[in-house]
PyMOL commands that place a pseudoatom at each C-alpha (Angstrom):
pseudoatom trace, name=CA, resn=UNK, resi=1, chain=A, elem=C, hetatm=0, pos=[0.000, 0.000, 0.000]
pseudoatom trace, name=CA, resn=UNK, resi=2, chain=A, elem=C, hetatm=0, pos=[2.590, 2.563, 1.393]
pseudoatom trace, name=CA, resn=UNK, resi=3, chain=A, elem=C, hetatm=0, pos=[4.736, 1.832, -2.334]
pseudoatom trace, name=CA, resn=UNK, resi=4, chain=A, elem=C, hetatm=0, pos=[1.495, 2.309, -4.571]
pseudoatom trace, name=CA, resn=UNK, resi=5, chain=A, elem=C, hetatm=0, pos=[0.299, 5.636, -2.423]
pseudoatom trace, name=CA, resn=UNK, resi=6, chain=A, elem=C, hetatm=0, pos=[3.984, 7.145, -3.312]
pseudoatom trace, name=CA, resn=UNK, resi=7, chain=A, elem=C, hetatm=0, pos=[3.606, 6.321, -6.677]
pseudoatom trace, name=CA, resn=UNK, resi=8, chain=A, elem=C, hetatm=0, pos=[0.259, 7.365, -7.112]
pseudoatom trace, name=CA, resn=UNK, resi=9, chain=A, elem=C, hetatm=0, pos=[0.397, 10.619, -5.318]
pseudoatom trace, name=CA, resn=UNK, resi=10, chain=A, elem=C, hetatm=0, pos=[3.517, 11.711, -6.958]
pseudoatom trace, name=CA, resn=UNK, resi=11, chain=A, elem=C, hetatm=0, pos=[2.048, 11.655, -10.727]
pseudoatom trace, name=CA, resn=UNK, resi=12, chain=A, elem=C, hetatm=0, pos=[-0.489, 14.598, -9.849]
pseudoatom trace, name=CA, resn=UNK, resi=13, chain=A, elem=C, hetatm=0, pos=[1.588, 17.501, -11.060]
pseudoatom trace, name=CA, resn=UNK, resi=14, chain=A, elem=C, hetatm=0, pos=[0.454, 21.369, -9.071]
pseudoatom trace, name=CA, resn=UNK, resi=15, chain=A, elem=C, hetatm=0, pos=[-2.272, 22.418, -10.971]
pseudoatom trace, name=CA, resn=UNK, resi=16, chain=A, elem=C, hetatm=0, pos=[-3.697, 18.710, -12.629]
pseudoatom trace, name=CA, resn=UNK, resi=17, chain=A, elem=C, hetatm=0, pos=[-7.165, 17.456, -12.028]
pseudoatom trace, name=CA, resn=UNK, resi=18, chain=A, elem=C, hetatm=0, pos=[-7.561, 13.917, -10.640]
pseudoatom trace, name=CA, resn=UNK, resi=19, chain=A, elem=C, hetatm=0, pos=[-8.638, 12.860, -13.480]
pseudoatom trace, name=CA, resn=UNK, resi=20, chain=A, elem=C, hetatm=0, pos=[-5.084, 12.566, -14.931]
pseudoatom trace, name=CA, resn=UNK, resi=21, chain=A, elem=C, hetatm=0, pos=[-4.228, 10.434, -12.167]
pseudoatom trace, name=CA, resn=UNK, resi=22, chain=A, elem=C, hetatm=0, pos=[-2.862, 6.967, -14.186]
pseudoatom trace, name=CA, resn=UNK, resi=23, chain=A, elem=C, hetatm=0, pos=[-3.483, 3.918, -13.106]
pseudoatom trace, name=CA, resn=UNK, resi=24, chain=A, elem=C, hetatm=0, pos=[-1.108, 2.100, -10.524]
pseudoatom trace, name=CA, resn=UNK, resi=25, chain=A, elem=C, hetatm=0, pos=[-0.353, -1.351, -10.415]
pseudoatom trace, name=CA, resn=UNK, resi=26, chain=A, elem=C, hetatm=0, pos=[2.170, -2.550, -7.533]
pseudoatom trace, name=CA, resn=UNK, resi=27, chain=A, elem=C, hetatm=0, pos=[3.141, -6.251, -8.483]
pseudoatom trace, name=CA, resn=UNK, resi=28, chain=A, elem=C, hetatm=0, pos=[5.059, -8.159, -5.903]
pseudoatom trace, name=CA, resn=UNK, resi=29, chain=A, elem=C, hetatm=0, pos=[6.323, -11.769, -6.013]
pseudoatom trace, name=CA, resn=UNK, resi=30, chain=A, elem=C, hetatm=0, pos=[6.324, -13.619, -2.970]
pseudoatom trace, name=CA, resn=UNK, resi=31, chain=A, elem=C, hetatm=0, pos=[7.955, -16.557, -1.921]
pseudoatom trace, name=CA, resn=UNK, resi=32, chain=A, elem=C, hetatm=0, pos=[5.849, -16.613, 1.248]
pseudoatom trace, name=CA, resn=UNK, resi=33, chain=A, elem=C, hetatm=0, pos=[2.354, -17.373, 1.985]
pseudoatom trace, name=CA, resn=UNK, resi=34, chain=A, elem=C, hetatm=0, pos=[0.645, -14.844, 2.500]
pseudoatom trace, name=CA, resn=UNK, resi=35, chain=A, elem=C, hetatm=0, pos=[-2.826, -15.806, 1.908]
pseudoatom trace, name=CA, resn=UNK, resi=36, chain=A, elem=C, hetatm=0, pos=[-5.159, -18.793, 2.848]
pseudoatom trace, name=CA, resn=UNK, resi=37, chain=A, elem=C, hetatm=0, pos=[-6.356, -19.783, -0.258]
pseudoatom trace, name=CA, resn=UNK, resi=38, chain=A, elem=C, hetatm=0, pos=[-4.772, -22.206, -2.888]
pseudoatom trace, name=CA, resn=UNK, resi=39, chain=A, elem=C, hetatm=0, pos=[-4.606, -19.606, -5.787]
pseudoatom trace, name=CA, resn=UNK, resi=40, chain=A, elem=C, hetatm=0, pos=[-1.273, -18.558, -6.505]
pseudoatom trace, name=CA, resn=UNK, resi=41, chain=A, elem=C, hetatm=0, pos=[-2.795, -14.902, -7.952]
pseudoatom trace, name=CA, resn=UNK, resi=42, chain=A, elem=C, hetatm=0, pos=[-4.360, -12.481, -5.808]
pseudoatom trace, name=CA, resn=UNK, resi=43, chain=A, elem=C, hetatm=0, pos=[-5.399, -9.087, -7.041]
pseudoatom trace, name=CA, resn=UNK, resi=44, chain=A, elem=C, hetatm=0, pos=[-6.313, -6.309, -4.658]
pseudoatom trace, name=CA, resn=UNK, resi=45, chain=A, elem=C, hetatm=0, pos=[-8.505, -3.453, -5.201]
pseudoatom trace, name=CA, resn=UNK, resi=46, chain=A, elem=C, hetatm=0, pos=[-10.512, -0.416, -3.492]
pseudoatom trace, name=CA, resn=UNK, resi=47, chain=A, elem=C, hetatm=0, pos=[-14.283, -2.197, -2.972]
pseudoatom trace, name=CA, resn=UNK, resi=48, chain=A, elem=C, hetatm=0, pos=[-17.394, -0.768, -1.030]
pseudoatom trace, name=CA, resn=UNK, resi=49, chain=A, elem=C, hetatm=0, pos=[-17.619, -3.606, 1.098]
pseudoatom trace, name=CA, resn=UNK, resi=50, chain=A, elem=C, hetatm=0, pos=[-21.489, -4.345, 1.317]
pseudoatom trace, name=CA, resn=UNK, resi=51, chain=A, elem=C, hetatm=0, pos=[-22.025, -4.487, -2.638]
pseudoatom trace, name=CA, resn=UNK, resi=52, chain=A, elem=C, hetatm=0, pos=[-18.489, -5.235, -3.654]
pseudoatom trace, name=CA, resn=UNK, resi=53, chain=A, elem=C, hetatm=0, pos=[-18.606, -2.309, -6.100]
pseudoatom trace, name=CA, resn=UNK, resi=54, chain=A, elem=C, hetatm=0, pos=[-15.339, -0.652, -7.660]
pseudoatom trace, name=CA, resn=UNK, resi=55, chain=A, elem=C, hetatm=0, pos=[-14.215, 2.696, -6.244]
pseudoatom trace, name=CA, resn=UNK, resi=56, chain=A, elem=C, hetatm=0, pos=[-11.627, 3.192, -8.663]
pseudoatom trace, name=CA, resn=UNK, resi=57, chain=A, elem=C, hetatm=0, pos=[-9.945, 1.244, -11.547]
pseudoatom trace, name=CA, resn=UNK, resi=58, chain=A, elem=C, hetatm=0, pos=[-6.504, 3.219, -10.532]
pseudoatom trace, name=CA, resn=UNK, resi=59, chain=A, elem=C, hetatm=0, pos=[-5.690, 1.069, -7.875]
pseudoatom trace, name=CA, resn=UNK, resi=60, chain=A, elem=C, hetatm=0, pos=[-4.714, -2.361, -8.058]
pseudoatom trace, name=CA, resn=UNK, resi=61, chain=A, elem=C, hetatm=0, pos=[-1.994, -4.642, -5.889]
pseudoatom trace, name=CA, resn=UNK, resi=62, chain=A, elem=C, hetatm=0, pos=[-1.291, -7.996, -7.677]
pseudoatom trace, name=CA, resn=UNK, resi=63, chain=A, elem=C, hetatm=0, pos=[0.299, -10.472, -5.409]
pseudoatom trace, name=CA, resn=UNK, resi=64, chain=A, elem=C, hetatm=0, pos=[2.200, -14.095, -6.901]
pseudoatom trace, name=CA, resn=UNK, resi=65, chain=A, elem=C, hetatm=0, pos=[3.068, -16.526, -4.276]
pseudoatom trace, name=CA, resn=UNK, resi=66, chain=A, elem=C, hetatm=0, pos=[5.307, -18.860, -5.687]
pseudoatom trace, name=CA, resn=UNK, resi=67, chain=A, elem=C, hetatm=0, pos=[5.033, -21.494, -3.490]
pseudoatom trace, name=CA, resn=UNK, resi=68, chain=A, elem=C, hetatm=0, pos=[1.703, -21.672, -4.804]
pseudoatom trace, name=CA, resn=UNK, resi=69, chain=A, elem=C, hetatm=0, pos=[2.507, -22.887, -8.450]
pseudoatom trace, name=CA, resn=UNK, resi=70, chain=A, elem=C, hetatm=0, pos=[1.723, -26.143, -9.463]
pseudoatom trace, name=CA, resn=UNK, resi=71, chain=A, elem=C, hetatm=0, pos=[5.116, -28.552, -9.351]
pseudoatom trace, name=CA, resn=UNK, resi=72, chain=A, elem=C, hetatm=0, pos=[4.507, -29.398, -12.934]
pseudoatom trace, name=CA, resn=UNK, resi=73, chain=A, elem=C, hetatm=0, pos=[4.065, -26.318, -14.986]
pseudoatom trace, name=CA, resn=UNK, resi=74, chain=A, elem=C, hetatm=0, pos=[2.052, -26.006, -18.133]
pseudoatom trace, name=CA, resn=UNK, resi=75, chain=A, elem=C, hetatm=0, pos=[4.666, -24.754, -21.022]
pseudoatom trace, name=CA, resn=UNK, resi=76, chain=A, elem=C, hetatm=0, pos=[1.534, -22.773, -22.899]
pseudoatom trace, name=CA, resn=UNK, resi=77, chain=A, elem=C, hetatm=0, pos=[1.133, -20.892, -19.572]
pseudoatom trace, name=CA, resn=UNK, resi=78, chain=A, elem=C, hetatm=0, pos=[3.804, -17.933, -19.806]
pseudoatom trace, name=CA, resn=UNK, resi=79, chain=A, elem=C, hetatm=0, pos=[2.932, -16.556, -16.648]
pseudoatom trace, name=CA, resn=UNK, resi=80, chain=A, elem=C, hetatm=0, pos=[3.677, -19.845, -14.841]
pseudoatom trace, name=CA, resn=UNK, resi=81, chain=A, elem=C, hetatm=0, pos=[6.693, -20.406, -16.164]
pseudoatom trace, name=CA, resn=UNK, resi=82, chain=A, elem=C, hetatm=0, pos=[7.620, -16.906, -15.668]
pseudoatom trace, name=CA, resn=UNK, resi=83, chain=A, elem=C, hetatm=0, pos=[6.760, -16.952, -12.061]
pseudoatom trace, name=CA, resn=UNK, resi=84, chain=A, elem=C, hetatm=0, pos=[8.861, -20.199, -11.994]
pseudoatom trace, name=CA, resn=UNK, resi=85, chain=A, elem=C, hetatm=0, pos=[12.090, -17.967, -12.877]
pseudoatom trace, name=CA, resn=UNK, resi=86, chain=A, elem=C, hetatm=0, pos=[12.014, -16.623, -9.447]
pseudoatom trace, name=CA, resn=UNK, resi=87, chain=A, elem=C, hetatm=0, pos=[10.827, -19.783, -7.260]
pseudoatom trace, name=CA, resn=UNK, resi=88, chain=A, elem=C, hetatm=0, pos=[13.811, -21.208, -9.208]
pseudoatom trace, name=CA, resn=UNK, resi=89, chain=A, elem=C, hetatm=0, pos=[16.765, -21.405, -6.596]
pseudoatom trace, name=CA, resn=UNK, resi=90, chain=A, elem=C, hetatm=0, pos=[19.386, -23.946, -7.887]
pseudoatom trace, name=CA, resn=UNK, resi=91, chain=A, elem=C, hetatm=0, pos=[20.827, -24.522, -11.811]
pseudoatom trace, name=CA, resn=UNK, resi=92, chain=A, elem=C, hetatm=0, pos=[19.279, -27.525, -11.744]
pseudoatom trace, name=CA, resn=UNK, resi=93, chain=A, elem=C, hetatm=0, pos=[16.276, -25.758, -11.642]
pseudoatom trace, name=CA, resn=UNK, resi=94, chain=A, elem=C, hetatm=0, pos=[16.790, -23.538, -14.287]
pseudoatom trace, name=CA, resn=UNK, resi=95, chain=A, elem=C, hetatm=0, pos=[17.858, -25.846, -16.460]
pseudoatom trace, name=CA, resn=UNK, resi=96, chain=A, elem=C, hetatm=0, pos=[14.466, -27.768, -15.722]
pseudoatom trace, name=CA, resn=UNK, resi=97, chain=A, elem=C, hetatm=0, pos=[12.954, -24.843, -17.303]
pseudoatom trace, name=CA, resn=UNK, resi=98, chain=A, elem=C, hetatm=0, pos=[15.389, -24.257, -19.752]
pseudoatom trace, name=CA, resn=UNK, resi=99, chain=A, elem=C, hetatm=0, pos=[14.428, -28.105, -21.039]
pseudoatom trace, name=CA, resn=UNK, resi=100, chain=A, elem=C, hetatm=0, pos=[10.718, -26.687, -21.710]
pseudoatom trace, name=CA, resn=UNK, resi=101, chain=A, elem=C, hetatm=0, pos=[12.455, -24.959, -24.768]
pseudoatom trace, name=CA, resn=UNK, resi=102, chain=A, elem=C, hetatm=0, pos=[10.126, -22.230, -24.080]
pseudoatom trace, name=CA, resn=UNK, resi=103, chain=A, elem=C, hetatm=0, pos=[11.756, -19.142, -26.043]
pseudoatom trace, name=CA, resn=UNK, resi=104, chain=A, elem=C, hetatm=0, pos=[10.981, -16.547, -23.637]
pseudoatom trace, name=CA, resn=UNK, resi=105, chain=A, elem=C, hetatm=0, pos=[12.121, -18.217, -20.652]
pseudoatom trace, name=CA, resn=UNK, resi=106, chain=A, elem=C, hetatm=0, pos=[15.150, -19.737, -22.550]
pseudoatom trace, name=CA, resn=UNK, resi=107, chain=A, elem=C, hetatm=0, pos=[15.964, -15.737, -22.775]
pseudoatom trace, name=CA, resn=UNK, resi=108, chain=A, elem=C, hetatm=0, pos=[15.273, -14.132, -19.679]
pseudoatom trace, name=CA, resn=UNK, resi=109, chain=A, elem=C, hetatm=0, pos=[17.273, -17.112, -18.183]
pseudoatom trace, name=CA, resn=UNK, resi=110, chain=A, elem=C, hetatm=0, pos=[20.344, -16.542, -20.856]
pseudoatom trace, name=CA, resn=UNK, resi=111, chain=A, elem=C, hetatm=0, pos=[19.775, -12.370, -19.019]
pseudoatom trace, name=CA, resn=UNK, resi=112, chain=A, elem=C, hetatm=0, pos=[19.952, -13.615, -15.755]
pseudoatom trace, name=CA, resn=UNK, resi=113, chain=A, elem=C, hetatm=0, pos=[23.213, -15.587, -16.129]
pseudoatom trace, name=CA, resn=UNK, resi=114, chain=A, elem=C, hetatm=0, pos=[25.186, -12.881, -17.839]
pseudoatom trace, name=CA, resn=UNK, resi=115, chain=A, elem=C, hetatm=0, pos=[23.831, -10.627, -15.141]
pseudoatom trace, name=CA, resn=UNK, resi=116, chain=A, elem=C, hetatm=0, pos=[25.456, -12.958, -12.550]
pseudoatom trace, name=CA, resn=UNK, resi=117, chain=A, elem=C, hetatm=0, pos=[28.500, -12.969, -14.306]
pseudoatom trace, name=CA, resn=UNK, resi=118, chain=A, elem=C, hetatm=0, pos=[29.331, -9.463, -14.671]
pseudoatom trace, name=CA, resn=UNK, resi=119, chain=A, elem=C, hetatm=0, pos=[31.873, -7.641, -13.255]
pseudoatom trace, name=CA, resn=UNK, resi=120, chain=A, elem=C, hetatm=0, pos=[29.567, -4.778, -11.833]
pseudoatom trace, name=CA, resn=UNK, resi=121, chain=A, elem=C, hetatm=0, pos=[26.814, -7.685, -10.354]
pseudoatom trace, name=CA, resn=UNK, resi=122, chain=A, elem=C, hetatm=0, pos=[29.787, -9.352, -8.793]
pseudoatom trace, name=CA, resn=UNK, resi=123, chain=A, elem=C, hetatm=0, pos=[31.202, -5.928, -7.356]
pseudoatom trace, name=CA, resn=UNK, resi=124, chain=A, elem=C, hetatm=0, pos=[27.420, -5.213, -6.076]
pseudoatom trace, name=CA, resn=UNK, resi=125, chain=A, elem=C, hetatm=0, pos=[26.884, -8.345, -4.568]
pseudoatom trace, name=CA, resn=UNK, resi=126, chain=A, elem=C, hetatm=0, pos=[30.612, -7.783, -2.598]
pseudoatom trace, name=CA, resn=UNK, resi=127, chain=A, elem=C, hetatm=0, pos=[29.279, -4.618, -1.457]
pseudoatom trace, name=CA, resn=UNK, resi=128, chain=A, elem=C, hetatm=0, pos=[26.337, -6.011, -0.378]
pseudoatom trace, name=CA, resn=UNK, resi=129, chain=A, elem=C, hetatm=0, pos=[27.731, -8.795, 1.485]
pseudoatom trace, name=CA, resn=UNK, resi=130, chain=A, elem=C, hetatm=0, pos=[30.511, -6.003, 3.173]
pseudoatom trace, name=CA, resn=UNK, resi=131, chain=A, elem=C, hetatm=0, pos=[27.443, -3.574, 4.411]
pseudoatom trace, name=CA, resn=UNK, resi=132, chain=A, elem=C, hetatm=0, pos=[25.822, -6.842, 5.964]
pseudoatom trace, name=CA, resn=UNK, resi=133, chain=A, elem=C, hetatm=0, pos=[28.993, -7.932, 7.786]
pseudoatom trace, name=CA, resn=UNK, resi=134, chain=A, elem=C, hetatm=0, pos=[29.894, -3.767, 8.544]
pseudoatom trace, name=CA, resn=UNK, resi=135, chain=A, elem=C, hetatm=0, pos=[26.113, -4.093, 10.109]
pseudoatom trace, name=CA, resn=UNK, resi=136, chain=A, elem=C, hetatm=0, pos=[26.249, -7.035, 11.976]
pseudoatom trace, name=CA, resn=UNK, resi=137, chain=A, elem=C, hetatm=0, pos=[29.566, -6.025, 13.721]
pseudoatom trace, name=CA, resn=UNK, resi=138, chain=A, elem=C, hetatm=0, pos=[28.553, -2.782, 14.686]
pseudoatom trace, name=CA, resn=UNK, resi=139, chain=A, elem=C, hetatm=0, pos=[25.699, -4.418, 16.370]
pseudoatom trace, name=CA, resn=UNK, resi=140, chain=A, elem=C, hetatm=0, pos=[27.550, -6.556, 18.153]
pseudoatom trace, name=CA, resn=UNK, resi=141, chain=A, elem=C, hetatm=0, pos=[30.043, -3.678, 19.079]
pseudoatom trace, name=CA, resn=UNK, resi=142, chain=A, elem=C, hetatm=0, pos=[26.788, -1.710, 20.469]
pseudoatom trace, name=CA, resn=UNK, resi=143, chain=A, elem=C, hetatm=0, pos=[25.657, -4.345, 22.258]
pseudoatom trace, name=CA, resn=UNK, resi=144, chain=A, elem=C, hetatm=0, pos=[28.915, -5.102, 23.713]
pseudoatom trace, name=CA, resn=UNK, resi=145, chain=A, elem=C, hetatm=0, pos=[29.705, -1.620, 24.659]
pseudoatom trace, name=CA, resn=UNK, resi=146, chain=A, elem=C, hetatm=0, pos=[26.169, -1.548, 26.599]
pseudoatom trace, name=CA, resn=UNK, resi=147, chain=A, elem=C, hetatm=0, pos=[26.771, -4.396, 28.439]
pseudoatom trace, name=CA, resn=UNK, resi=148, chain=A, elem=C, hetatm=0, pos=[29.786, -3.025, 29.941]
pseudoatom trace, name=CA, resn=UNK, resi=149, chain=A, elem=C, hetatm=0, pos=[27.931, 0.159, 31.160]
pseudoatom trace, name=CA, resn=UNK, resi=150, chain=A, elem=C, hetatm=0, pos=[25.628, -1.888, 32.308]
pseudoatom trace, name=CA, resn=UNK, resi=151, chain=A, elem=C, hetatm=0, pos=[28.396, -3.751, 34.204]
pseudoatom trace, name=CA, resn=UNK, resi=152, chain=A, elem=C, hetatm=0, pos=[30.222, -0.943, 35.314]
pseudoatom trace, name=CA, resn=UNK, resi=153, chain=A, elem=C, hetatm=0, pos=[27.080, 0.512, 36.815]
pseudoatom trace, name=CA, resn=UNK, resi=154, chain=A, elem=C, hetatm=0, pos=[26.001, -2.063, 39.069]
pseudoatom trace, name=CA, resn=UNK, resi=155, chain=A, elem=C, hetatm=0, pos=[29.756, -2.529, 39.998]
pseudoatom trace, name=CA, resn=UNK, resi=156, chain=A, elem=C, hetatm=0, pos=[29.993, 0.986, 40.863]
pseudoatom trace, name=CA, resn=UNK, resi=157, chain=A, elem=C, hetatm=0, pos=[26.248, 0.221, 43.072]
pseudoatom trace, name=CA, resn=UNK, resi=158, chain=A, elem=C, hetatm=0, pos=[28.534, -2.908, 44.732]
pseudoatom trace, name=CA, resn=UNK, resi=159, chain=A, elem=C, hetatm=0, pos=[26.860, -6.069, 43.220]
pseudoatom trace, name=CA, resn=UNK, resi=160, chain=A, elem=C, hetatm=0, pos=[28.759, -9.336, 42.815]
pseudoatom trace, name=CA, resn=UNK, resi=161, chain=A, elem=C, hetatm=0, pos=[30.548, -10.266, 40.098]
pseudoatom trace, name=CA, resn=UNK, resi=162, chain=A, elem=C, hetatm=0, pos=[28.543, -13.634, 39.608]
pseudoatom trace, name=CA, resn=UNK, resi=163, chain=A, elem=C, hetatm=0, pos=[25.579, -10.998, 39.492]
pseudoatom trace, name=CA, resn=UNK, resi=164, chain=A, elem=C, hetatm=0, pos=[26.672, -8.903, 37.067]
pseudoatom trace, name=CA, resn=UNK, resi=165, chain=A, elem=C, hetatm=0, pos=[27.897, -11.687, 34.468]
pseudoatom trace, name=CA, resn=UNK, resi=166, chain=A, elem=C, hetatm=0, pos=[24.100, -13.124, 34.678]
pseudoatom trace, name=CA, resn=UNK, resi=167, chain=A, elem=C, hetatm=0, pos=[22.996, -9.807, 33.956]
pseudoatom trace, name=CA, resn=UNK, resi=168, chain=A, elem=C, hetatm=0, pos=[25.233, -8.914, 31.266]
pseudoatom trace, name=CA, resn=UNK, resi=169, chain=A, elem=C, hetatm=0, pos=[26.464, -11.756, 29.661]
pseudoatom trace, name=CA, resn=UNK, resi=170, chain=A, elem=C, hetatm=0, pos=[29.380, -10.637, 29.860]
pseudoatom trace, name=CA, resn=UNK, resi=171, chain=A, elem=C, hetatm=0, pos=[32.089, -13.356, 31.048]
pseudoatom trace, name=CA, resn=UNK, resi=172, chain=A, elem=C, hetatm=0, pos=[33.319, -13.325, 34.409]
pseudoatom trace, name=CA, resn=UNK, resi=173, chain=A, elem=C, hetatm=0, pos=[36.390, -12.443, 33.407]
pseudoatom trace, name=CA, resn=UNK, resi=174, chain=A, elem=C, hetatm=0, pos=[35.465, -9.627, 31.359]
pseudoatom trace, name=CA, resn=UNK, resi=175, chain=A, elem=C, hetatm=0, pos=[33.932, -7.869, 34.716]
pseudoatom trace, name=CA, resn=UNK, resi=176, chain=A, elem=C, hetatm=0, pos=[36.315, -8.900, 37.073]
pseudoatom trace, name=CA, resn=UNK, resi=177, chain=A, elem=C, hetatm=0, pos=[38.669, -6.890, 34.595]
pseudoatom trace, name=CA, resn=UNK, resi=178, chain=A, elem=C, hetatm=0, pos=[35.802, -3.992, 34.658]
pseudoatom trace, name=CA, resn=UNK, resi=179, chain=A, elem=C, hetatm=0, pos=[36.050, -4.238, 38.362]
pseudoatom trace, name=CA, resn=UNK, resi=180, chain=A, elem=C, hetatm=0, pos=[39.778, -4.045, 38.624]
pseudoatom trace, name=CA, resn=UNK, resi=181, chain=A, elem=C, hetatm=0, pos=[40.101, -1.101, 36.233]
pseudoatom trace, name=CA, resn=UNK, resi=182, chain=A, elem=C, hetatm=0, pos=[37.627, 0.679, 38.722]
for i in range(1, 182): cmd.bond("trace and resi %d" % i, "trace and resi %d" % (i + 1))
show_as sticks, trace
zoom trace
């Protein structure tokens, strides 16, 4: 909802009617479920709820969960196999689909690999995977450095060590160092 409303509200230009509003389609692929029902395709749109009438045709969310597909997919149906690009998660996989000699698919799979192999995907991905790791330790430092406030408060309020490391987690060697530095 909160994606479509920025897109939709930032077509009307100062001065435009409503009218010229376009319509907005937010499609997101899932590979969760996220509802109860056994159809993979769920479209979303602005209904009174009493007599299930329209409000507008300019908003519409269409949701694919693609756990949902059937395990054999129908080669005629191109938005199966489409949606079975991105359940894919193994070469063997692809190359399952690949073997449908289905020329669309057979292309945006042929994209996808010389995406992966390019220098600026590879360079991405290693950025990516350097943020995550930058994040995770600077989490860890947070948390540390909390804990040891934590520790050298109740230190300074004259709890026991075997106190302190239950509270913190810190190790007991960690605070007795805390409490010798004191």
């Amino acid at each position: 909802m909160y994606h479509w409303a920025r897109i939709y509200s930032s077509a009307l230009k100062a001065g435009q009617s409503y009218s010229t509003l376009p319509r907005v389609i937010v499609i997101s692929i899932l590979d969760f479920i996220m509802f109860g029902c056994s159809e993979y395709r769920s479209e979303i749109g602005a209904l009174e709820i009493n007599r299930h009438e329209l409000l507008s045709d300019k908003f519409s969310l269409l949701y694919f969960e693609v756990r949902k597909l059937p395990k054999e997919i129908d080669k005629e149906n191109e938005l199966e196999l489409m949606l079975s690009l991105f359940r894919a998660k193994t070469e063997e996989e692809l190359k399952q689909l690949e073997a449908l000699e289905v020329a669309v698919v057979t292309q945006a799979i042929g994209a996808y690999r010389e995406v992966m192999v390019s220098p600026e995907f590879r360079e991405l991905e290693r950025l990516r995977f350097e943020a995550r790791s930058n994040e995770a330790s600077a989490l860890a430092n947070a948390e540390t450095a909390k804990a040891l406030a934590i520790a050298q408060s109740l230190l300074a309020d004259g709890d026991i060590v075997e106190r302190v490391v239950r509270v913190t987690g810190l190790t007991r060697a960690e605070v007795e160092k805390l409490q010798n530095t004191n």
